[in-house]
C-alpha positions in Angstrom: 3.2 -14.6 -36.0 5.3 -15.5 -33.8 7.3 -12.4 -31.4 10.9 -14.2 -31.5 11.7 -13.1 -35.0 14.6 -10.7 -35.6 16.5 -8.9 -38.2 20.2 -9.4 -38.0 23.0 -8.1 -40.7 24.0 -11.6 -42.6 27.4 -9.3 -43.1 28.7 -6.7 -41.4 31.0 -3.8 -41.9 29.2 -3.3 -45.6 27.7 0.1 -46.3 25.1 1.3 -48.9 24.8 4.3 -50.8 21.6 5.2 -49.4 21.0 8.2 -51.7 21.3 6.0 -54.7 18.9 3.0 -52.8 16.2 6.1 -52.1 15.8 6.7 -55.1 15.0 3.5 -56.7 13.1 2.2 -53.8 10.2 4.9 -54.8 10.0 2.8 -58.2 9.7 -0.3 -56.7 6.4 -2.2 -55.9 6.6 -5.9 -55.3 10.2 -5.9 -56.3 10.2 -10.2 -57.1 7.7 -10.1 -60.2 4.8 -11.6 -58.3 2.5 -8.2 -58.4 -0.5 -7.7 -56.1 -2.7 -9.7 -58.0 -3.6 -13.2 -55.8 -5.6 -16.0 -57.7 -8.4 -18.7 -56.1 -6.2 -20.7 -54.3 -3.5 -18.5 -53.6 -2.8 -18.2 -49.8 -3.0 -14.9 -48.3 0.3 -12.9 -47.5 1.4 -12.8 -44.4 3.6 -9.8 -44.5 6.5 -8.8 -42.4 8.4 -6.0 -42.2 12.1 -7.1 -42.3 14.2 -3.8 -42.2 14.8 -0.4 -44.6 15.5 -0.8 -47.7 19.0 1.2 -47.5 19.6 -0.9 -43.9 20.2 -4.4 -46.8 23.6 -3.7 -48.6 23.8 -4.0 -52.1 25.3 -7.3 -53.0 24.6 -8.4 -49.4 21.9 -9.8 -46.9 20.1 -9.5 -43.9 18.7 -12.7 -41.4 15.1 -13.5 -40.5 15.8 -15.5 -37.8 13.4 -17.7 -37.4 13.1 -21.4 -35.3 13.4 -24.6 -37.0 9.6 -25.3 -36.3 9.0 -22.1 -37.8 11.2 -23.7 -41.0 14.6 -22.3 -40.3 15.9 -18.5 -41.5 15.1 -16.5 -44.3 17.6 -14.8 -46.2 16.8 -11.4 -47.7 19.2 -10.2 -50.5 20.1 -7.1 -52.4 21.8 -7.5 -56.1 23.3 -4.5 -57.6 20.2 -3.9 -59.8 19.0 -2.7 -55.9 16.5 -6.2 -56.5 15.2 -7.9 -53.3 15.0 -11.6 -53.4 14.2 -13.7 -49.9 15.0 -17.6 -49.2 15.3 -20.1 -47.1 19.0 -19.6 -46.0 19.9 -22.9 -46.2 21.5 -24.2 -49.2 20.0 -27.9 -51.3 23.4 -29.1 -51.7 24.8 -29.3 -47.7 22.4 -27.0 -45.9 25.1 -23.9 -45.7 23.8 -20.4 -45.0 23.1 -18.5 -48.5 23.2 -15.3 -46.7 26.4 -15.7 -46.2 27.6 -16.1 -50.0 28.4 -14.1 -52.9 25.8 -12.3 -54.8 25.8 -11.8 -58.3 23.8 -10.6 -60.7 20.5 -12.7 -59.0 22.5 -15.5 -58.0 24.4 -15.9 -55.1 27.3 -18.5 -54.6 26.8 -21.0 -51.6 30.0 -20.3 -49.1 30.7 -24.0 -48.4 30.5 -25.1 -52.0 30.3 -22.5 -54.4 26.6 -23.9 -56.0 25.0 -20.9 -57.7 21.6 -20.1 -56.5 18.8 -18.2 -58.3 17.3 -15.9 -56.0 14.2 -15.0 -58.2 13.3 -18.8 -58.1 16.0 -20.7 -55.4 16.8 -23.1 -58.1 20.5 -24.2 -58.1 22.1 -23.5 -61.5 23.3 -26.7 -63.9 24.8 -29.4 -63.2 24.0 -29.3 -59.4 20.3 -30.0 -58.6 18.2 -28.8 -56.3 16.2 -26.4 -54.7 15.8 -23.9 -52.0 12.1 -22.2 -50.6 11.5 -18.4 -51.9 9.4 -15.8 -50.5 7.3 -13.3 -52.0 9.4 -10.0 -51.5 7.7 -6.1 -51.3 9.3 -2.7 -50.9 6.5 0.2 -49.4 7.8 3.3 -48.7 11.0 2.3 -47.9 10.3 -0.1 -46.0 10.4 -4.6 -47.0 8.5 -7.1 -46.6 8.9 -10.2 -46.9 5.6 -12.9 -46.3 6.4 -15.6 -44.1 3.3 -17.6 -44.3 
């Protein structure tokens, strides 16, 4: 893993009402409906920890910055559900920076062109096409994950 990566806020000036996040963080395991269980030719996780839990405002983001040869940033959302979802933060249509968008419900808008996003799968929503890379997401103790590999 490579020692370059850091955590930025995708948006500042957003606070979180940690007492509420606390609380539901305790109930959450692997927060993105994969589980712990990994079949035969699954890869193996390479976790990494990405920030608190309360630190990622609700309807917001937080940047994995990561180098293009390391495939470009990874956006980690929160909905209002307090879900985490992580993609690449680059949207199919023109490449703009998902972090930067509107969340809603688990989709968030793309700020150049509005294309709704799925976060649980990065699927743009019909009539646009396309796709954008999602990564397995876990919350432990407070703390996410997200695996990179």
């Amino acid at each position: 893993m490579n020692a370059n990566i850091t955590v930025i806020p995708a948006k500042a000036g957003i606070q979180t009402d940690s007492a509420t996040a606390s609380s539901t963080v305790r109930e959450l395991s692997t927060v993105d409906g994969l589980g712990s269980r990994l079949r035969m030719n699954d890869k193996i996780p390479s976790w990494f920890q990405v920030c608190k839990f309360d630190e990622i405002p609700v309807l917001g983001a937080r940047v994995v910055e990561r180098s293009e040869s390391e495939g470009g940033n990874v956006a980690v959302f929160r909905n209002s559900e307090n879900v985490v979802f992580a993609l690449l933060d680059k949207c199919p249509h023109k490449g703009g920076p998902l972090s930067q968008g509107i969340v809603f419900g688990e989709r968030v808008a793309c700020p150049l062109h509005n294309w709704s996003i799925e976060l649980r799968s990065g699927e743009a929503v019909a009539p646009d096409v396309g796709c954008t890379k999602r990564f397995a997401v876990k919350v432990d103790n407070g703390d996410v994950f997200v695996d990179l590999a």
